[in-house]
N, C-alpha and C positions, 0 to 999 in steps of 0.2 A: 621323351617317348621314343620307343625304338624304330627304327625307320623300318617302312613295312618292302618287302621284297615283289616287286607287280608282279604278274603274270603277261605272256604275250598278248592276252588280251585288252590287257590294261597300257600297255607301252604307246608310244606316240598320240596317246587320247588326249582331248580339250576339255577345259575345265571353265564354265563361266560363272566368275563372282560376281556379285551385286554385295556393293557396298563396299570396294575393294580399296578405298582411297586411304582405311585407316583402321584401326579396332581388330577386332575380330576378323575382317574379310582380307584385310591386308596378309595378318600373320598366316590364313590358309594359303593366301596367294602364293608367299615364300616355300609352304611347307608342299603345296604341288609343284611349281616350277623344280624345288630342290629333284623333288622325285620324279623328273621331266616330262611332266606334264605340260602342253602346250597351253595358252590362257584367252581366255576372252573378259577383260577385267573392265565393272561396268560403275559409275559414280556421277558426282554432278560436276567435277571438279576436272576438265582435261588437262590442267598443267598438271594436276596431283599424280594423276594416271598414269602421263609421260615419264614422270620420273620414275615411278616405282619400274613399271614397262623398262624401262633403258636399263634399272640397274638391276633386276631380275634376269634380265637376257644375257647382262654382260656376267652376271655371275654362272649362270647357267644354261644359256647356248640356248633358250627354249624360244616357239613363237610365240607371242604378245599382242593382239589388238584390243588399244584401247576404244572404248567406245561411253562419253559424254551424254548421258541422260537422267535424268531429276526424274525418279520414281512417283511423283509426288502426281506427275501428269498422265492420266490412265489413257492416255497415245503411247506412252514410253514403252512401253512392252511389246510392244507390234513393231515400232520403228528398230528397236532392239534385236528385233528373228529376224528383221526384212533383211538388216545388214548382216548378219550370222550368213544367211540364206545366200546374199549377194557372193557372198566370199565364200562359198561353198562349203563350210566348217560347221564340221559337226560334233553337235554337243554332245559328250558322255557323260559329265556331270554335270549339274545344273545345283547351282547355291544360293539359294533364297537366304541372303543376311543384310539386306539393307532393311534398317528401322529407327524407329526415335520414339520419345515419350513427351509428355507432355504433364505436370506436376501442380495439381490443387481440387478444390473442390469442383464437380463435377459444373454449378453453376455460374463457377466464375473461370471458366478455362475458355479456352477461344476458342470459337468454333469452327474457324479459318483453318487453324492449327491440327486439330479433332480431325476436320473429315481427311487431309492431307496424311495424316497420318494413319486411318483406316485407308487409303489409296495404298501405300508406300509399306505396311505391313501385313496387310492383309490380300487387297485387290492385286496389286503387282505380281507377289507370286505367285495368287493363284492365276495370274493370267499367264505368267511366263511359263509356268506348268503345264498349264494347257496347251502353249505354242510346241514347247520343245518332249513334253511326253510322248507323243506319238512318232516322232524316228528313234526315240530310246527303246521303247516296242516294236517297231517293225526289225533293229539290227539286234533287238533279242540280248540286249545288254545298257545298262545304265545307272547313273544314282542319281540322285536328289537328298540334297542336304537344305532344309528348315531351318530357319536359327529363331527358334522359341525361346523359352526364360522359363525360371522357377516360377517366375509370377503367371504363370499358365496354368499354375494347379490350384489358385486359390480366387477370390474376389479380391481386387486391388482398390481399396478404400485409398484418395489423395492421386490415381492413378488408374481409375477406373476402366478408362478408353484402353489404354494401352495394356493394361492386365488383360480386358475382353480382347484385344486383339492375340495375342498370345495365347488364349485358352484356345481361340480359332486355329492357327496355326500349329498346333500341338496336337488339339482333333482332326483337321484336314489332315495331318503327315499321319496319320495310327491309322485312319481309315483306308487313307490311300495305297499305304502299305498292303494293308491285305488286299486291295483289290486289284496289286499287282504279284500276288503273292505264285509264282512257277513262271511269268513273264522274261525273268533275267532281271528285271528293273526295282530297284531298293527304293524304298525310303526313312530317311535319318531325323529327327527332330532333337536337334541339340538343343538343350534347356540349362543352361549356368545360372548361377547365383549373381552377384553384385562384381563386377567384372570394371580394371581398369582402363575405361574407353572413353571416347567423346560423350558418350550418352548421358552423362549425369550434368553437365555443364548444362549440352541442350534442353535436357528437361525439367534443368533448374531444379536439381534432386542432391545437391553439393553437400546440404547442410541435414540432411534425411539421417535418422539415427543409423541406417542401414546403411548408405554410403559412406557415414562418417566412419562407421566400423565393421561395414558387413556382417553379413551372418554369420553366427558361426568366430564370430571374431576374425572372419577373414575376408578379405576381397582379393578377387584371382587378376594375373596378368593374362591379357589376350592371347598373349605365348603361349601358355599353356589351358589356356580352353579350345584355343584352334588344336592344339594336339591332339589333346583329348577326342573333340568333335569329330579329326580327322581320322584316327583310329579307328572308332567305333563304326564312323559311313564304310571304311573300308572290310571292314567285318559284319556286314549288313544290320547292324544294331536300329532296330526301329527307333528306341528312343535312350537319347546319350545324359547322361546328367552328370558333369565335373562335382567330384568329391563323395564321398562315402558317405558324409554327415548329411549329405542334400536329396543322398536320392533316398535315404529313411526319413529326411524331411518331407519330401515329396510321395511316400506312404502312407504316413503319416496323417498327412493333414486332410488325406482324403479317407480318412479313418473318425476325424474330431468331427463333433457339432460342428455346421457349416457357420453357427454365431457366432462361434471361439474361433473358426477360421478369420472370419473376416474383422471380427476384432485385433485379435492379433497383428494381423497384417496393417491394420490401421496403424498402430501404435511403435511398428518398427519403420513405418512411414514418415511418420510424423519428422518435424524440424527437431535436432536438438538443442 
């Protein structure tokens, strides 16, 4: 992806990820620092953080504050602005990508696991929205980047929770978009396919015909979905879909029987 050329508006601006210790949040991290952007990089993991932080600066001379919190804890979000706040840094982008999935029948999945995971994909960023939307309005410039999934467009049979939370996430960022539509302030909902990250270990989805071979006969590297993702927020794309075949998949299926949707979706779910 070609590297996009800022504008003075955009130059010494701060970018905070959530999720930033690996996957997807990480490879953004790389692709704004490159483009020196300053960072606020957010995870549960502080050694993780540190490292990435040390070697992102030392590659690229940019500032970095890590900050250690478990999305999972709907305190996390407040303690997160309090310290943004403390330090006087201000957000210009804001990157809702921390999530996880959770894999089986809806009555034998944990429900420990279940609400933790509506907290952490759902509640988080709409709370962190909340916090940091309002100075992206009043300085009359801003973005927000969602990190949704394909599985936002259809009923996720074997993945039920985490498909609904992603149909969420996918409707919050299209709505909010226009309600910030002449504001300055964007909103982006990146939506990939079956993507090479942590996620499939954690949600015990290894063996899933769809991870075993993704869609499409393909499963993408994080590399090039944070590209893709980043492109398009910077081009104020409401909603970003990696690959040609996915976003007439993602047409598509909102065109079939919603029976044939969710059958479908079962049976590319399924163990192989």
């Amino acid at each position: 992806m070609d590297r996009l050329v800022m504008s003075q508006q955009e130059e010494n601006k701060t970018a905070l990820i959530t999720g930033a210790s690996g996957g997807i949040g990480y490879e953004l991290a790389k692709i704004f620092a490159r483009d020196g952007y300053n960072l606020v990089l957010v995870a549960r993991s502080a050694d993780e953080l540190h490292k990435i932080a040390s070697q992102l600066t030392s590659e690229h001379g940019v500032s970095i504050k890590v900050i250690a919190k478990d999305l999972s804890d709907p305190v996390s979000p407040q303690k997160i602005f309090d310290e943004v706040q403390k330090d006087g840094i201000a957000i210009d982008i804001l990157i809702n990508n921390a999530g996880f999935g959770t894999y089986g029948t809806f009555c034998d999945t944990n429900l420990k696991d279940e609400l933790e995971m509506v907290q952490v994909n759902m509640a988080s960023p709409t709370h962190l929205t909340k916090l940091f939307l309002p100075g992206m309005i009043a300085r009359g410039h801003g973005r927000i980047m969602n990190v949704a999934s394909m599985a936002a467009f259809q009923p996720g049979p074997l993945l039920a929770v985490y498909c609904a939370s992603k149909s969420y996430v996918l409707s919050f960022s299209e709505a909010l978009a226009e309600e910030l539509r002449g504001t300055g302030v964007t909103v982006t909902a990146l939506c990939p396919g079956p993507v090479k990250t942590g996620f499939a270990k954690r949600a015990k989805t290894e063996q899933t015909k769809v991870m075993m071979r993704g869609l499409f006969n393909r499963i993408w590297e994080a590399e090039d979905v944070a590209a893709v993702g980043y492109h398009g927020l910077m081009r104020d794309k409401t909603i970003v879909i990696p690959g040609k075949r996915y976003i007439a998949s993602a047409f598509i299926v909102r065109c079939v029987p919603r029976k044939l949707a969710r059958r479908s979706a079962r049976k590319i779910m399924e163990e192989s």
